[in-house]
C-alpha positions as CSV (number, residue, x, y, z in Angstrom):
1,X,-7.0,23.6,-6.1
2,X,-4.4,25.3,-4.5
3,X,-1.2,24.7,-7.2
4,X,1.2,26.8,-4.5
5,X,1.6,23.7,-2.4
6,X,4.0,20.8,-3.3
7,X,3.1,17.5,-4.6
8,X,2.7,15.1,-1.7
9,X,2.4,11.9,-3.9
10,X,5.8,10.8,-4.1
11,X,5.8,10.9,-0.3
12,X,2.6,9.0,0.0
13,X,3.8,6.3,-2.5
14,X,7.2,5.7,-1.0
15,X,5.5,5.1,2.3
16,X,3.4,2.4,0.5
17,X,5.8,0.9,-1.8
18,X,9.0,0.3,0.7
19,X,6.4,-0.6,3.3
20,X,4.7,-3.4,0.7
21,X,7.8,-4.5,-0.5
22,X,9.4,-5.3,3.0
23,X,6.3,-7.2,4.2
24,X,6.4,-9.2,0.9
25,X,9.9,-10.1,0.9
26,X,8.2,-11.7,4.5
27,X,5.1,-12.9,2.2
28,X,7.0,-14.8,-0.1
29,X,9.3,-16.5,2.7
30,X,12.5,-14.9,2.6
31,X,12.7,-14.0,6.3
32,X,10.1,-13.6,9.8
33,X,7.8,-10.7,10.2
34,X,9.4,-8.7,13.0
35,X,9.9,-5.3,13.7
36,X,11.5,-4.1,11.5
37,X,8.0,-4.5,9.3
38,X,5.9,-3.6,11.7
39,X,7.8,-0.8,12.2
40,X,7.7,0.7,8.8
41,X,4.2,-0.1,8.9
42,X,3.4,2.3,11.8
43,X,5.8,5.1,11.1
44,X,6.1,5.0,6.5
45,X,3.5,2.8,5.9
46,X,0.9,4.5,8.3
47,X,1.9,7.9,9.7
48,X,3.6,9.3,6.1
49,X,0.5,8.4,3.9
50,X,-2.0,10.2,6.1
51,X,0.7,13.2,6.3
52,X,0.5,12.3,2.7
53,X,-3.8,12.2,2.4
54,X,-3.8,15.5,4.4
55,X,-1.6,16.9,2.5
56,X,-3.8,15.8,-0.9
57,X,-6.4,17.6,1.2
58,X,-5.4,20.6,1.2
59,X,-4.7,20.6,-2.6
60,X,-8.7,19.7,-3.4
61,X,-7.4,15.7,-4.9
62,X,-10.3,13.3,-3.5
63,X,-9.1,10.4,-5.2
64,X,-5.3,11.2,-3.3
65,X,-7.1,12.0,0.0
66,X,-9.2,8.8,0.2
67,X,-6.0,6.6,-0.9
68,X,-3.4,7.9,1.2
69,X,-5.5,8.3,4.6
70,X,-7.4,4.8,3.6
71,X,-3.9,2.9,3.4
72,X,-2.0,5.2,5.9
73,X,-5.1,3.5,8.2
74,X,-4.5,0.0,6.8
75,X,-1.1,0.0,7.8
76,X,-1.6,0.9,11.4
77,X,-4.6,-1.5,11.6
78,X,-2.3,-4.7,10.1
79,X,0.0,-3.7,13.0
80,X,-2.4,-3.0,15.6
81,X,-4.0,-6.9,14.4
82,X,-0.2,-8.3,15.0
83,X,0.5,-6.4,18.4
84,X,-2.0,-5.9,20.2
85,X,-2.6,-9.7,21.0
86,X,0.8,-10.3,21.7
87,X,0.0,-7.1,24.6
88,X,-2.6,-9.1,25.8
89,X,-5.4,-6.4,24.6
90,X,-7.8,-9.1,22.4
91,X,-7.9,-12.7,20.9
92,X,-5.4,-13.3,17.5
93,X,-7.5,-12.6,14.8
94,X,-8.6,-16.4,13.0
95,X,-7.2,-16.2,9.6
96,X,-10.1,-17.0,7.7
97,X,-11.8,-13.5,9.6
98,X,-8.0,-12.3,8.5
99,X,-8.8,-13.6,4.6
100,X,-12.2,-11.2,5.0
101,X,-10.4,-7.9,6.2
102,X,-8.3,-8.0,3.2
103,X,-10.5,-9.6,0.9
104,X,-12.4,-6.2,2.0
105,X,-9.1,-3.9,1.5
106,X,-9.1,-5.5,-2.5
107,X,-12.7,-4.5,-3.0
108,X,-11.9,-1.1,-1.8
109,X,-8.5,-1.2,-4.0
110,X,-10.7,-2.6,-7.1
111,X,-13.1,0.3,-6.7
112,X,-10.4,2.9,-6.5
113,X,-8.4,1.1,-9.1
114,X,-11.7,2.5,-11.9
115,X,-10.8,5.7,-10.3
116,X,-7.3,5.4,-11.8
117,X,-9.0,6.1,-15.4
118,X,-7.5,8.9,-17.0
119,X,-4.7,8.8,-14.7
120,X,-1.4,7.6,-15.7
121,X,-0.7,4.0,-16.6
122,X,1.8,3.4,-14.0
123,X,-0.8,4.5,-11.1
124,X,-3.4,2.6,-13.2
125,X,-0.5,-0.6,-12.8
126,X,0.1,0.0,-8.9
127,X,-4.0,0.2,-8.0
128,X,-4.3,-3.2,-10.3
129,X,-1.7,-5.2,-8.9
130,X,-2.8,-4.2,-5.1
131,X,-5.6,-5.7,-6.0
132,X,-4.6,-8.6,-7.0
133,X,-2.4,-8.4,-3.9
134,X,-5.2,-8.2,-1.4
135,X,-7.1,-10.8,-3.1
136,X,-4.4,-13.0,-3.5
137,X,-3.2,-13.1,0.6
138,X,-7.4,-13.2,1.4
139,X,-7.4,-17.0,-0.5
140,X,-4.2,-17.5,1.1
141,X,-6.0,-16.9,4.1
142,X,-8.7,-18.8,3.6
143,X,-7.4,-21.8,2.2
144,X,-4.0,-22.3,4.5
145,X,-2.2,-22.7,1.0
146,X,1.4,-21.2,1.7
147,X,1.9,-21.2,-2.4
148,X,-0.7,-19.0,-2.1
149,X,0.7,-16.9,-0.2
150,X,4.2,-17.1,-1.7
151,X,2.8,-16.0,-5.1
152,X,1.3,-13.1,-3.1
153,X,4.2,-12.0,-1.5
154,X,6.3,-12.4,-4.7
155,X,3.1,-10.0,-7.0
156,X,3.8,-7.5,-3.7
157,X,7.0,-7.1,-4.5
158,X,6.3,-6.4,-7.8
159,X,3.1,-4.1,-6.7
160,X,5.5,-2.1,-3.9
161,X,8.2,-1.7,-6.4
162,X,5.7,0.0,-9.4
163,X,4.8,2.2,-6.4
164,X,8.3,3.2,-5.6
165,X,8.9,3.5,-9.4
166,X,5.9,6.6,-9.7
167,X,6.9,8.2,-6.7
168,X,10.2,8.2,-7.9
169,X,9.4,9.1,-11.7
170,X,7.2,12.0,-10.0
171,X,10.0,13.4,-8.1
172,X,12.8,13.4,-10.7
173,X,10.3,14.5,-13.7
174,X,9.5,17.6,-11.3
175,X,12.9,18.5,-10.1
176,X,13.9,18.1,-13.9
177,X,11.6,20.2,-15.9
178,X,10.5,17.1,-18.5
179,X,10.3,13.0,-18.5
180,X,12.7,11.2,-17.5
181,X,10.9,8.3,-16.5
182,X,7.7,7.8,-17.9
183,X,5.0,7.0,-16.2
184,X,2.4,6.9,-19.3
């Protein structure tokens, strides 16, 4: 592991939290998707958490690699599913097939989640509730219900904002020399 190289967490973490907390503040009805999410999802949500994943690369972390570059690419493919039919380039996506693609992202975020063992509780907390999360929006999906899907979007907040809270405790713990906000 090369320990020269700066932590690229933080970065990785606030692409995923802001980005997951803006398209849950749309989850749990507070205003439209628009661009402003899709947006964030392309450039923070996608583009800095496989900066991020390469990044964990080249410092030997698997688990950090898989994560980042696995959710960088889930951001970009929830945005390519919203534009590209409105480009004309394929058929919107049925939401019950919708319900299975992130049915499919929780069972990944479940089995990465037992990676979080030995890790620190608040990264143990943020792999848990995305979970949830994913699970959550699938029966959403699959069932129409939009309390479903309300609930969902208010446990991303919370999901989003646990992420922002480590990548925030990361950074100021470093820059700081000791805890200031613990992470567990």
């Amino acid at each position: 592991m090369n320990d020269n190289l700066s932590n690229p967490a933080p970065l990785g973490l606030m692409g995923f939290g802001m980005t997951t907390v803006l398209l849950n503040i749309h989850n749990a009805g507070f205003y439209p998707l628009g661009s402003m999410i899709l947006g964030m999802g392309i450039f923070y949500g996608g583009l800095a958490q496989i900066i991020a994943g390469i990044m964990e690369f080249k410092k030997g972390n698997t688990f950090g690699t898989t994560a980042f570059t696995s959710y960088g690419l889930f951001w970009l493919s929830l945005a390519a599913l919203l534009i590209l039919p409105r480009l004309g380039w394929g058929d919107q996506a049925h939401a019950g097939f919708i319900g299975w693609y992130l049915f499919m992202w929780g069972l990944f975020t479940f089995f990465m989640w037992f990676g979080t063992f030995g890790k620190n509780r608040a990264l143990q907390f943020v792999f848990f509730s995305l979970t949830i999360l994913f699970w959550l929006l699938a029966i959403g999906d699959w069932t129409g219900s939009t309390a479903i899907k309300t609930l969902a979007g208010y446990e991303g907040i919370v999901c989003g904002l646990s992420a922002i809270y480590l990548a925030m405790a990361e950074v100021i713990n470093e820059s700081r020399g000791r805890t200031i906000l613990p992470i567990g």
